[in-house]
MOPAC internal coordinates of N, CA, C and O (Angstrom, degrees):
PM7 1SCF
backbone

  N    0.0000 0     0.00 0     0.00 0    0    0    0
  C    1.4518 1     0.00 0     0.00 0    1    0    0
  C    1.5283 1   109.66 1     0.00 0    2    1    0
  O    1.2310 1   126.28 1   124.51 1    3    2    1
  N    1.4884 1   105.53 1   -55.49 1    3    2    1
  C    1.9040 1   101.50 1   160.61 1    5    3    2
  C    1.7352 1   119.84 1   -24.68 1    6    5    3
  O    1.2310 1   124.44 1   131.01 1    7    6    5
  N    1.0505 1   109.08 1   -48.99 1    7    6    5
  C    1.3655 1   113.37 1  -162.16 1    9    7    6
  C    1.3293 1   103.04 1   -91.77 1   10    9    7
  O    1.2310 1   110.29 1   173.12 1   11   10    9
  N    1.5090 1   135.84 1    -6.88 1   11   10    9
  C    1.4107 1   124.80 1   172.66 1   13   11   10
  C    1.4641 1   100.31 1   -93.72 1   14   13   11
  O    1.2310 1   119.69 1   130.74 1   15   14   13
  N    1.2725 1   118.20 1   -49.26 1   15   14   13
  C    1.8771 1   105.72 1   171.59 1   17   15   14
  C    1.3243 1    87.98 1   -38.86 1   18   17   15
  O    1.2310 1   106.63 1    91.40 1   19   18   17
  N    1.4505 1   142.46 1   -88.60 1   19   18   17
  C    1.6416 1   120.99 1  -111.74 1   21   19   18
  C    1.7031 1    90.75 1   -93.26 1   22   21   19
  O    1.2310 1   112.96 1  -154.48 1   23   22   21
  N    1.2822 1   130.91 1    25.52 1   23   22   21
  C    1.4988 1   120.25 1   155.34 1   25   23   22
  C    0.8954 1   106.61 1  -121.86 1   26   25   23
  O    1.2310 1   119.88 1   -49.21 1   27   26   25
  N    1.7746 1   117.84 1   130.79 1   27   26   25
  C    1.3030 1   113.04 1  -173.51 1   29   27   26
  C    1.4223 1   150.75 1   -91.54 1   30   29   27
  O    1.2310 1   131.07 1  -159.66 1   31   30   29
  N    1.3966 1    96.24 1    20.34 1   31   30   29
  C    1.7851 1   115.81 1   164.92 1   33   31   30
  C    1.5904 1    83.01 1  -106.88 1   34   33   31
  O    1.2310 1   105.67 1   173.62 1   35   34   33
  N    1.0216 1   144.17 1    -6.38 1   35   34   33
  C    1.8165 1   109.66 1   166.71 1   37   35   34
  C    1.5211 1   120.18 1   -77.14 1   38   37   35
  O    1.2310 1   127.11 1   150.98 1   39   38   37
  N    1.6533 1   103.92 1   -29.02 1   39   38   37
  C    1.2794 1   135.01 1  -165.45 1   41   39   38
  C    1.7392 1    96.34 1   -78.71 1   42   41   39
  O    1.2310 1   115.24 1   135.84 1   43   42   41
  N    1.4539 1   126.63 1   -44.16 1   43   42   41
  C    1.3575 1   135.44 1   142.20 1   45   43   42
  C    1.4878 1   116.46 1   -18.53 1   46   45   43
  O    1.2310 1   117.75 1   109.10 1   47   46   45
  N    1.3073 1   121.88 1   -70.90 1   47   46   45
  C    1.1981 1   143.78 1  -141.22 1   49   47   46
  C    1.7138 1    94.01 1   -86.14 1   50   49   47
  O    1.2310 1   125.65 1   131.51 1   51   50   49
  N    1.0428 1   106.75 1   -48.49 1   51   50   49
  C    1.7578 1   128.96 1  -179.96 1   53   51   50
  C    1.6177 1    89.70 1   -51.89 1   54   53   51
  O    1.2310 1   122.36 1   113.41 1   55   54   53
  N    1.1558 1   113.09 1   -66.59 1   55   54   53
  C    1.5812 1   108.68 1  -160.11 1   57   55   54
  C    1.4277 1    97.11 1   -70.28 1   58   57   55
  O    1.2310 1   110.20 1   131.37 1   59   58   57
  N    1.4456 1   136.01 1   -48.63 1   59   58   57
  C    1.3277 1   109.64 1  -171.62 1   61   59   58
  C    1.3207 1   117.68 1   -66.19 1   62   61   59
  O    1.2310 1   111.84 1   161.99 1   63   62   61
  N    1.2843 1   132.99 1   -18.01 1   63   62   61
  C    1.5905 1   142.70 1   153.23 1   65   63   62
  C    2.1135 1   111.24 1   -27.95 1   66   65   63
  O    1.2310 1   133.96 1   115.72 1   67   66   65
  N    1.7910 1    90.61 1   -64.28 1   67   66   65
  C    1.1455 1    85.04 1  -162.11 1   69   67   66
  C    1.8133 1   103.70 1   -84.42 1   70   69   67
  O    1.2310 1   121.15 1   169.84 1   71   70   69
  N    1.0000 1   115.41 1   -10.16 1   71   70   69
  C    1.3860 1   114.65 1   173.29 1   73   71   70
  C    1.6449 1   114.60 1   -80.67 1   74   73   71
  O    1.2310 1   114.56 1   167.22 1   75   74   73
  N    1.5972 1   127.91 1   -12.78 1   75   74   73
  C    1.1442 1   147.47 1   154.33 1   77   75   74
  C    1.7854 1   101.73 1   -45.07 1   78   77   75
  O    1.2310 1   127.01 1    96.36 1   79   78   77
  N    1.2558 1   104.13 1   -83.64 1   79   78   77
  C    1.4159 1   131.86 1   162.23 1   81   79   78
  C    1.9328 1   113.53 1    -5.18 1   82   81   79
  O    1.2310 1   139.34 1   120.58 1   83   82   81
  N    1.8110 1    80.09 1   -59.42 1   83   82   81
  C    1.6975 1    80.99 1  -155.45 1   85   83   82
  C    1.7227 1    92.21 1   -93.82 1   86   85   83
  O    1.2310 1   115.21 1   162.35 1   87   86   85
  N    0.9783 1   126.70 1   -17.65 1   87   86   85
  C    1.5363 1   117.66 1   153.13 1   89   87   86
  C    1.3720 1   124.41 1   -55.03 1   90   89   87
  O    1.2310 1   116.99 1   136.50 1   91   90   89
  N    1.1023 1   123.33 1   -43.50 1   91   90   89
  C    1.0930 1   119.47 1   177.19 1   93   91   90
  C    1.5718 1   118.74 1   -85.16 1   94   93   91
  O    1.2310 1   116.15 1   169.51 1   95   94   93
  N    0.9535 1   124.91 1   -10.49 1   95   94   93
  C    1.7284 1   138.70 1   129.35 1   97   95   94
  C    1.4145 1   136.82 1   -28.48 1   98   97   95
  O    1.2310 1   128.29 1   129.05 1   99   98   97
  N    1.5053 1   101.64 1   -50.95 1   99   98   97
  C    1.3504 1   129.77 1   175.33 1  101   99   98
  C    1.6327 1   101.21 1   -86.38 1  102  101   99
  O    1.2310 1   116.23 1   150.82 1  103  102  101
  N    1.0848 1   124.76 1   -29.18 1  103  102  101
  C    1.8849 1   126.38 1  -175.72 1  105  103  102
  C    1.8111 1    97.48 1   -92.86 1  106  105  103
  O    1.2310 1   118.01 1   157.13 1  107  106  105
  N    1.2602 1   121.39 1   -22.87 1  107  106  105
  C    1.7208 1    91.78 1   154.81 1  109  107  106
  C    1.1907 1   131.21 1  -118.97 1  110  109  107
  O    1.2310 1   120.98 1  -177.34 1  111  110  109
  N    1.5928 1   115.73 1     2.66 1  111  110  109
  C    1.5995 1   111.66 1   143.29 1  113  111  110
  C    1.2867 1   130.03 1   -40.71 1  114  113  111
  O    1.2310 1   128.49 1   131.58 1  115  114  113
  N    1.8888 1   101.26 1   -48.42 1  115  114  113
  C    1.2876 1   117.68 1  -173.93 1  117  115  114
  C    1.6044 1   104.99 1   -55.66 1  118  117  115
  O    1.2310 1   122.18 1   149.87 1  119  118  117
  N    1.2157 1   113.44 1   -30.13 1  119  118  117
  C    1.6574 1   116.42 1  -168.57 1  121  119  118
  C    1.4759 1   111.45 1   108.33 1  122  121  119
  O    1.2310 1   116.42 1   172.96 1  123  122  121
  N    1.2423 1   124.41 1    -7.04 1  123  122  121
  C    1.4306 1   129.34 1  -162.44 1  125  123  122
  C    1.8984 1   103.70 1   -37.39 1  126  125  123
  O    1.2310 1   123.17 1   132.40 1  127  126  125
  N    1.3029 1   111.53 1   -47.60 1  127  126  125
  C    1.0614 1   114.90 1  -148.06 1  129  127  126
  C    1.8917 1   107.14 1  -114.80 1  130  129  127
  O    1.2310 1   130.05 1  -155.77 1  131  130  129
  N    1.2883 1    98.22 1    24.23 1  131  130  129
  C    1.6137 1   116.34 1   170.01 1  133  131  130
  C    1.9217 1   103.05 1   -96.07 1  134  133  131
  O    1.2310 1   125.79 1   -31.58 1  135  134  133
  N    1.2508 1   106.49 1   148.42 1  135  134  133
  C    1.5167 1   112.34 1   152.85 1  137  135  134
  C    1.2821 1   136.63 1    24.20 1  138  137  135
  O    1.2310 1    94.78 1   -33.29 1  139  138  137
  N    1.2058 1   161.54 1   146.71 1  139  138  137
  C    1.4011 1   123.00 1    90.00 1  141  139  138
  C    1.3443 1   149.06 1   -19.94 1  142  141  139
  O    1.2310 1   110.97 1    -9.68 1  143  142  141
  N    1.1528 1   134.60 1   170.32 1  143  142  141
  C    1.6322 1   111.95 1   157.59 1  145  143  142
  C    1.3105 1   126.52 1   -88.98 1  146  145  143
  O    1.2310 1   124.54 1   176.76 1  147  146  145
  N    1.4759 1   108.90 1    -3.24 1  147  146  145
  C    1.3620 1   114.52 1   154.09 1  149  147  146
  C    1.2936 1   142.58 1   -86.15 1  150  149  147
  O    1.2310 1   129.80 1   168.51 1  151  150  149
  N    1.4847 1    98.70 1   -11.49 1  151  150  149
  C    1.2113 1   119.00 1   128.16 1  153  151  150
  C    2.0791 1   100.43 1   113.75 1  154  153  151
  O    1.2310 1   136.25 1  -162.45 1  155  154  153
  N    1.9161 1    86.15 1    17.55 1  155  154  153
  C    1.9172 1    93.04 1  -175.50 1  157  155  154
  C    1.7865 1    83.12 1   -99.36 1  158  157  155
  O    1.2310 1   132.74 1   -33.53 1  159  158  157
  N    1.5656 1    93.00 1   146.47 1  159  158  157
  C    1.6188 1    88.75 1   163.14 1  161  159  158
  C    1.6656 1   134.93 1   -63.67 1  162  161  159
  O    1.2310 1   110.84 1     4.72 1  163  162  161
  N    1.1401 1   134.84 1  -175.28 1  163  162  161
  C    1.5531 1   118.71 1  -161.53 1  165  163  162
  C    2.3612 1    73.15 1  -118.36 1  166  165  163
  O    1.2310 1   133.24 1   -34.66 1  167  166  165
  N    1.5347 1    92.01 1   145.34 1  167  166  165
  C    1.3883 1    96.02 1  -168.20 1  169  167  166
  C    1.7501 1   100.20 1  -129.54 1  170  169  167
  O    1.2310 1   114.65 1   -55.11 1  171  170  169
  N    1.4209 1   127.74 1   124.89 1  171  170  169
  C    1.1824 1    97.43 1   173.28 1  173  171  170
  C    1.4263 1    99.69 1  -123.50 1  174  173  171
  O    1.2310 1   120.48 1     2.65 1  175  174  173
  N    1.4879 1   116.69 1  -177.35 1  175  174  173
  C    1.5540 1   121.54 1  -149.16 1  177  175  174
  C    1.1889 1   136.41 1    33.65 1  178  177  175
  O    1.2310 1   127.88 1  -165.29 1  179  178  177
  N    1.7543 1   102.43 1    14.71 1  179  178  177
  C    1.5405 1   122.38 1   175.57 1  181  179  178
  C    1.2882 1   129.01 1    61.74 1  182  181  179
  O    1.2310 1   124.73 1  -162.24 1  183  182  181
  N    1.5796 1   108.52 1    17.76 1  183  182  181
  C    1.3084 1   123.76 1   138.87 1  185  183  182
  C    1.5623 1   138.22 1  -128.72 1  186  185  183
  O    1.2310 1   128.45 1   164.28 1  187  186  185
  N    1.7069 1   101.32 1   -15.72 1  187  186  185
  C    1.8486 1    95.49 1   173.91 1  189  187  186
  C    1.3124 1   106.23 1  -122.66 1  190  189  187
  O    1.2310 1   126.76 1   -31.26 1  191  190  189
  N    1.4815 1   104.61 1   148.74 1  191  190  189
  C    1.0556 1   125.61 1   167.61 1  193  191  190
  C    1.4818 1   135.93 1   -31.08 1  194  193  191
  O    1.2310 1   103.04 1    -4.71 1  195  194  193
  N    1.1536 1   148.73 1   175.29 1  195  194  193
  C    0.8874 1   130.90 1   145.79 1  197  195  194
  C    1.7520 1   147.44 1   -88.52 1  198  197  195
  O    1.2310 1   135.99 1  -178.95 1  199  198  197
  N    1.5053 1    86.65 1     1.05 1  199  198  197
  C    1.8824 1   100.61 1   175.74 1  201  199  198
  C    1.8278 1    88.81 1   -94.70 1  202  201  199
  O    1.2310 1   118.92 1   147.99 1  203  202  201
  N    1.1633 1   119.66 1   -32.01 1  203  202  201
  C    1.2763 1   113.38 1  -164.53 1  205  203  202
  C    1.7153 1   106.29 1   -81.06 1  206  205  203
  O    1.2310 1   119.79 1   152.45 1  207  206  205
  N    1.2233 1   118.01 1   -27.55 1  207  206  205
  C    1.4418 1   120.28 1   170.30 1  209  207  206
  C    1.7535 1   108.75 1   -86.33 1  210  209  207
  O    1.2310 1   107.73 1   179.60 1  211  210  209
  N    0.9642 1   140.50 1    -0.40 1  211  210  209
  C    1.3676 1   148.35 1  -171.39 1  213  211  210
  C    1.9359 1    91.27 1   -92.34 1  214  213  211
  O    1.2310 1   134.68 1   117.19 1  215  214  213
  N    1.9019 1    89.21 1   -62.81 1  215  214  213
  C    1.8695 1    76.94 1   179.10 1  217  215  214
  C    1.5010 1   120.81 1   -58.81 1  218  217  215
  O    1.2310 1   121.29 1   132.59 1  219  218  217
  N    1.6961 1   115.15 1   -47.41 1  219  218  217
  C    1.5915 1    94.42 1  -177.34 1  221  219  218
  C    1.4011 1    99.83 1   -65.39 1  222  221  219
  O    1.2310 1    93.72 1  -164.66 1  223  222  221
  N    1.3613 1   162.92 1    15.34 1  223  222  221
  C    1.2328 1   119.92 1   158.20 1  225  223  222
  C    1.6098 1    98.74 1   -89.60 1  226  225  223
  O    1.2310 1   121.33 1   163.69 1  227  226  225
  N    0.9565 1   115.07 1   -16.31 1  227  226  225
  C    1.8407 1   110.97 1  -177.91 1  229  227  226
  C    1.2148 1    91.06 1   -75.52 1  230  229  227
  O    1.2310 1    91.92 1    99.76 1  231  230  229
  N    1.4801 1   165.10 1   -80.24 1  231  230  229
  C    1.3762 1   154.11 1  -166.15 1  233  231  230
  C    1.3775 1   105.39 1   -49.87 1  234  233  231
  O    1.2310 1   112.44 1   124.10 1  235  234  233
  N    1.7500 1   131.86 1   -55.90 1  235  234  233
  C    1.0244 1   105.48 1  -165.11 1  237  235  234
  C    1.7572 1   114.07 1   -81.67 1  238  237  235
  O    1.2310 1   123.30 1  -157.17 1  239  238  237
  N    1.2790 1   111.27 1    22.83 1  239  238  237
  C    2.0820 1   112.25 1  -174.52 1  241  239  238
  C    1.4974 1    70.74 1   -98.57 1  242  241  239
  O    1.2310 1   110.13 1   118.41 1  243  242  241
  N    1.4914 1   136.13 1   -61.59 1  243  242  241
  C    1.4072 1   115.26 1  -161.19 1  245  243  242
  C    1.0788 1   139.17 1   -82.40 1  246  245  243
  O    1.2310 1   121.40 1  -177.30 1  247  246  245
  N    1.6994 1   114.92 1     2.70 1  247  246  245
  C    1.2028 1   124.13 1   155.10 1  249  247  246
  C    1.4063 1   118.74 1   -74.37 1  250  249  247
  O    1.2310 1   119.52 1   141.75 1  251  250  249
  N    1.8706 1   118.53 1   -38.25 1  251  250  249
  C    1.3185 1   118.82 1   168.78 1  253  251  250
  C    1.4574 1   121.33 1   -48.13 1  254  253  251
  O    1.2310 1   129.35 1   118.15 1  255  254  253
  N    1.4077 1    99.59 1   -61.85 1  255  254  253
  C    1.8754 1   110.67 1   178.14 1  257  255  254
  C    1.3912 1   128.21 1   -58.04 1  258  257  255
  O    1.2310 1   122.51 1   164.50 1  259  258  257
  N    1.8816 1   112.81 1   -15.50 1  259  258  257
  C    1.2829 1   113.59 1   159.56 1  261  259  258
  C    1.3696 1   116.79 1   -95.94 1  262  261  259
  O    1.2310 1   116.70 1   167.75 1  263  262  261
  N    1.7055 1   123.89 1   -12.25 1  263  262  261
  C    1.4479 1   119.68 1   162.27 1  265  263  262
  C    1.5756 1   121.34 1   -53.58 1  266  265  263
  O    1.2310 1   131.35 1   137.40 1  267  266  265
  N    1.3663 1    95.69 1   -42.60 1  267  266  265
  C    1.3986 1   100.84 1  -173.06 1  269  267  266
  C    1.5888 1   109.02 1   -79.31 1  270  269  267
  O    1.2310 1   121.23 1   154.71 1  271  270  269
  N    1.0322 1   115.26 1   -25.29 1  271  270  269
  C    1.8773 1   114.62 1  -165.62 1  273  271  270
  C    1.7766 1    81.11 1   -88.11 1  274  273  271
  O    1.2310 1   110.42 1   124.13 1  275  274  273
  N    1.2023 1   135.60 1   -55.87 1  275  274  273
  C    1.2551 1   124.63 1   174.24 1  277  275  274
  C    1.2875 1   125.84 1   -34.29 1  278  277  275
  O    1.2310 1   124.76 1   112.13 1  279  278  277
  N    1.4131 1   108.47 1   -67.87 1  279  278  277
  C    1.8884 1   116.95 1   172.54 1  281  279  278
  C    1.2870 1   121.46 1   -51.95 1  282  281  279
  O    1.2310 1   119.83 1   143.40 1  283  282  281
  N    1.1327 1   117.92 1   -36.60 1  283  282  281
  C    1.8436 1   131.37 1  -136.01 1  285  283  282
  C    1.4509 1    93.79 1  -121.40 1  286  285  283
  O    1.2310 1   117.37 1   114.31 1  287  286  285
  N    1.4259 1   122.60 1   -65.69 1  287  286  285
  C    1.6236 1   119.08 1   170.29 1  289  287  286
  C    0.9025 1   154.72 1  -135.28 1  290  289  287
  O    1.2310 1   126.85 1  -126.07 1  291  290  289
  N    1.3294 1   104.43 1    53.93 1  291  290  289
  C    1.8146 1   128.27 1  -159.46 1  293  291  290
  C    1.3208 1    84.85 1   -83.69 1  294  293  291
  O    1.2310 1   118.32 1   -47.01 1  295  294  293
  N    1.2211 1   120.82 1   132.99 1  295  294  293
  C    1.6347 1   129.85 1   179.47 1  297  295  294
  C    1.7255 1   127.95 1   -85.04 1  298  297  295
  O    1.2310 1   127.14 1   178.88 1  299  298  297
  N    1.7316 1   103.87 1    -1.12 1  299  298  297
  C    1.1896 1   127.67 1  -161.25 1  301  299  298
  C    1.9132 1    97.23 1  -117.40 1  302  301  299
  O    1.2310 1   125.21 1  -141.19 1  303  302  301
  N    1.0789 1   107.60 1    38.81 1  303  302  301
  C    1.6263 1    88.64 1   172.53 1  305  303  302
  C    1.7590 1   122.70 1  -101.25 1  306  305  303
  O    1.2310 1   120.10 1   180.00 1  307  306  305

């Protein structure tokens, strides 16, 4: 972890991590992923949910953002 702060696409990579994090923090405070008030869940592509599509986009941003910091600027190759 030392060594990704002091390079600065790791230090990149770090922050979009924790800004991943705190969005998705802010998306179930907000309620995003509670109810309707009718009380059916909200479904998109007419089969997932919406807490369940919230996580794959949170896994698949951090599989993208570590593909690329992996391929592109891992400082150890």
């Amino acid at each position: 972890m030392k060594e990704m702060m002091r390079h600065g696409p790791g230090r990149i990579y770090l922050i979009a991590l924790l800004l991943s994090i705190v969005g998705f923090i802010v998306l179930l405070a907000l309620g995003v992923t509670e109810l309707s008030e009718s009380g059916e869940p909200v479904i998109i592509f007419g089969w997932m949910t919406m807490p369940l599509f919230i996580g794959v986009l949170f896994v698949v941003f951090w599989l993208v953002t570590y593909l690329i910091y992996f391929f592109f600027f891992w400082p150890y190759r």
